[in-house]
C-alpha positions as CSV (number, residue, x, y, z in Angstrom):
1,X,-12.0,-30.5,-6.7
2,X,-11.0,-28.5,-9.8
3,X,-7.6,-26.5,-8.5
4,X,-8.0,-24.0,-11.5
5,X,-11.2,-22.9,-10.5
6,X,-9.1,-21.4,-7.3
7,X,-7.4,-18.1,-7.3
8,X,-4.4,-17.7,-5.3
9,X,-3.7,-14.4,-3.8
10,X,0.1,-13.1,-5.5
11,X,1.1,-11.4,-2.4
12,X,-0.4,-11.7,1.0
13,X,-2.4,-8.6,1.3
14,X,-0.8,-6.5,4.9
15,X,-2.8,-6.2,8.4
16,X,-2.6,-2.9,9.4
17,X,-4.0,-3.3,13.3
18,X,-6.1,-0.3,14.9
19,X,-3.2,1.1,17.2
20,X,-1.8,2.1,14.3
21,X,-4.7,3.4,12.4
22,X,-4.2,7.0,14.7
23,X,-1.6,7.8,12.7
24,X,-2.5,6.8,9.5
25,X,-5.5,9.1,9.8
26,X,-3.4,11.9,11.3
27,X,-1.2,11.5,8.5
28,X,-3.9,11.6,5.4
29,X,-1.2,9.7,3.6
30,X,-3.5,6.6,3.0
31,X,-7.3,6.2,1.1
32,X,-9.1,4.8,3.5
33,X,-11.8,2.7,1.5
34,X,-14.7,1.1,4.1
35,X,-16.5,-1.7,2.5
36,X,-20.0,-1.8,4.3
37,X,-23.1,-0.9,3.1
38,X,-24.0,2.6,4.1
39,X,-26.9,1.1,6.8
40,X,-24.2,-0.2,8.6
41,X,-22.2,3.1,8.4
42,X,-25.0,4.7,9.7
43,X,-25.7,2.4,12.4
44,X,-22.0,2.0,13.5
45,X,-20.4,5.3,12.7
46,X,-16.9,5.2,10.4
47,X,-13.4,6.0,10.4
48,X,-12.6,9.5,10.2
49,X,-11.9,10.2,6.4
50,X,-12.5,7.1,5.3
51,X,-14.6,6.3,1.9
52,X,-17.6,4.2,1.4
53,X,-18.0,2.4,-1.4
54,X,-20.0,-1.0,-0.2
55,X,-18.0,-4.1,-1.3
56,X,-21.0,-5.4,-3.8
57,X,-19.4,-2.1,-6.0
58,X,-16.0,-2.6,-5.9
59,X,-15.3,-4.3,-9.1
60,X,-17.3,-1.4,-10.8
61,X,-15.6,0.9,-8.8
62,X,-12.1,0.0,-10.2
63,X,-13.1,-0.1,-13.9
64,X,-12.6,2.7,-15.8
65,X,-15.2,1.7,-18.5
66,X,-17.8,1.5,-15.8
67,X,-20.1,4.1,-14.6
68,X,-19.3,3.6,-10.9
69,X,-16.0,4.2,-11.3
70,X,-14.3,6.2,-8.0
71,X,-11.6,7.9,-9.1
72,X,-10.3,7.7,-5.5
73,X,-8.6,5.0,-7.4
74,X,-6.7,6.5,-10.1
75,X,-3.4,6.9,-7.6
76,X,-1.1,4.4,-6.6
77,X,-2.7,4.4,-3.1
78,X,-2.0,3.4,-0.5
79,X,-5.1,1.7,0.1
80,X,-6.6,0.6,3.1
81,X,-9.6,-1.5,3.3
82,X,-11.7,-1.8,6.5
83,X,-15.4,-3.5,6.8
84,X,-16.8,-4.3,10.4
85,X,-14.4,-7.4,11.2
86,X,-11.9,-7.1,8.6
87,X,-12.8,-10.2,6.7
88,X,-14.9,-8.7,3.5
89,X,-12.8,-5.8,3.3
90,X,-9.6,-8.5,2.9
91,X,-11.4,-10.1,0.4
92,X,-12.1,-6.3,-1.9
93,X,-8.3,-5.8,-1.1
94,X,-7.7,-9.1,-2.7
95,X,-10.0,-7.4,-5.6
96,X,-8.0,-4.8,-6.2
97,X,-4.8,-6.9,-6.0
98,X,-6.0,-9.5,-8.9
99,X,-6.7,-6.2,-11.0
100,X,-3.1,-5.0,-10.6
101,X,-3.4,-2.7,-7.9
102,X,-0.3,-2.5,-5.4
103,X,0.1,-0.8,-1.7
104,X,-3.1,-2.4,-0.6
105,X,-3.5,-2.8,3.0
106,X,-6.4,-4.3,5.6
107,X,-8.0,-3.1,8.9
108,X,-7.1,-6.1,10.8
109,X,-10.4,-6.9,12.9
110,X,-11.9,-4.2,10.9
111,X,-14.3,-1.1,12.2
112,X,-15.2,-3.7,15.1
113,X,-11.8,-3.4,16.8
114,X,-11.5,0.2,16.1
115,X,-14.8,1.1,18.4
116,X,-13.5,-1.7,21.0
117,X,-9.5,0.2,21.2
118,X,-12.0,3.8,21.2
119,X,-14.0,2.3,24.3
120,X,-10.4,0.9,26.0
121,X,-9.3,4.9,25.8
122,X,-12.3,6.4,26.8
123,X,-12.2,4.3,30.1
């Protein structure tokens, strides 16, 4: 195997877990960006102020030249990524790190483990 055809993450992107997403969202300090494809948002519901822009867009998202650019990402962030189990949102924050972006964060267990803590207060 080639080890320049692999990209190595420069900084391990942070696990934010879903006790803690209450008060991120209570404080509207981070962008929360969800990943899925807006079926799945429709299907599964979403974080309260969070953003979709499906993870097939990202790249497009982040380039200014591009007409799908979201200016949501013309600040420094934070930004916190979340998909349904946290593993193809990790790989869009790993995007946006190898483009230079900073204060990038991940929904550990993603929109999965957010509806499973909603159902463990609800009971």
């Amino acid at each position: 195997m080639n080890n320049q055809n692999i990209k190595v993450s420069k900084e391990i992107i942070e696990q934010i877990t879903v006790d803690k997403l209450e008060g991120i969202i209570s404080e509207n300090y981070y962008k929360i960006i969800d990943v899925r494809n807006p079926k799945g948002i429709e299907t599964q519901g979403s974080i309260s102020g969070a953003i979709n822009i499906p993870f097939e867009t990202i790249e497009s998202a982040i380039d200014k030249n591009h007409k799908n650019y979201n200016s949501i990402f013309n600040g420094d962030g934070p930004f916190l990524f979340s998909c349904t189990g946290g593993v193809m949102s990790y790989m869009a924050a790993i995007k946006l790190q190898e483009k230079g972006f900073k204060n990038i964060s991940n929904l550990e267990g993603g929109h999965s483990a957010w509806l499973k803590l909603k159902e463990l207060q609800t009971v």
